[in-house]
C-alpha positions in Angstrom: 127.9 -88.1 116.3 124.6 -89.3 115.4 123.3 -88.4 112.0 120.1 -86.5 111.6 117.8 -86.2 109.0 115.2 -83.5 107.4 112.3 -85.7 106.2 110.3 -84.2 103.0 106.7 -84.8 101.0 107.5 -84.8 97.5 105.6 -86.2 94.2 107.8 -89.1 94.3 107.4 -89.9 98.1 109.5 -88.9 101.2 113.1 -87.8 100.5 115.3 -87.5 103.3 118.4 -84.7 103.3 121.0 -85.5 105.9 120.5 -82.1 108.0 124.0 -81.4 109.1 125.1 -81.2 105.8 123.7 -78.1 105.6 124.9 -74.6 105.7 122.2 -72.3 104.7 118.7 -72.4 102.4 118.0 -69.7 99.6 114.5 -69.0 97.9 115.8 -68.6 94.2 112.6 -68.6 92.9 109.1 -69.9 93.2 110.3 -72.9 91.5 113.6 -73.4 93.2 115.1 -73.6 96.6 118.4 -74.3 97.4 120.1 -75.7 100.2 123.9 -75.4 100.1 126.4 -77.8 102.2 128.9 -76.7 104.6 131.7 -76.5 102.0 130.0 -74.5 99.9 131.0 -77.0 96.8 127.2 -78.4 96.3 123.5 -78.0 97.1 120.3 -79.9 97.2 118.0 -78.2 94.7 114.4 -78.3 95.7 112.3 -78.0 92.8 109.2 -76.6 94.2 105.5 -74.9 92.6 105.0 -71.8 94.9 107.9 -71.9 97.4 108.2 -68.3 99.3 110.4 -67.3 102.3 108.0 -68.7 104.5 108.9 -72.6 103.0 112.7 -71.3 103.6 111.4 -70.3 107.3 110.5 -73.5 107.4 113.0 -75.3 106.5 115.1 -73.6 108.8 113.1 -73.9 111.7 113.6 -77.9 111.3 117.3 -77.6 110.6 116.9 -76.1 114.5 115.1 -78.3 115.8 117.2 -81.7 114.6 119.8 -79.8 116.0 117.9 -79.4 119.7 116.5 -82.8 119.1 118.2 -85.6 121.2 119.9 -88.6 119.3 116.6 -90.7 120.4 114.5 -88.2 117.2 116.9 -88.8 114.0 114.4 -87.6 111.5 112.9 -84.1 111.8 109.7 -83.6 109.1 109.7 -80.3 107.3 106.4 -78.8 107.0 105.0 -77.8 103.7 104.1 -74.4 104.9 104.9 -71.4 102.2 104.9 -74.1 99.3 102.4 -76.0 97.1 104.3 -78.9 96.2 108.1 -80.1 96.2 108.8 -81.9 93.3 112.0 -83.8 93.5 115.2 -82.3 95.4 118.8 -83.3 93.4 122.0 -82.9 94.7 124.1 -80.3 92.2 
């Protein structure tokens, strides 16, 4: 199976978060947004300015659409929509 990607704007450039890794995406906090892997073990932590359910709407509208995508479109762009700015995302 082809691998496909989330592609996201942060301070430090475009990061890219291998989308079927994930499980599910929670808003912690304006400042944090988490996306856990499918075992549950880890998750990419978004640090974010401003991030509201809409940004986790987002996020999960992409993690649809790589999914509906055909191997041809490995990198799906999240869009920036319900947060200011993404930070740095680290794998915890």
């Amino acid at each position: 199976m082809l691998t496909k990607y989330l592609s996201f704007t942060t301070d430090v450039g475009t990061e890219l978060v291998n989308a079927g890794a994930i499980s599910f995406v929670v808003l912690q906090s304006a400042t944090e947004v988490r996306m856990y892997e499918l075992t549950g073990a880890k998750h990419f932590k978004l640090t974010t300015t401003g991030a509201t359910q809409e940004f986790v709407d987002s996020i999960n509208a992409s993690l649809q659409q790589a999914a509906e995508t055909s191997w041809h479109k490995a990198v799906t762009a999240v869009a920036n929509t319900g947060v200011t700015t993404i930070t740095s995302i680290t794998v915890v």
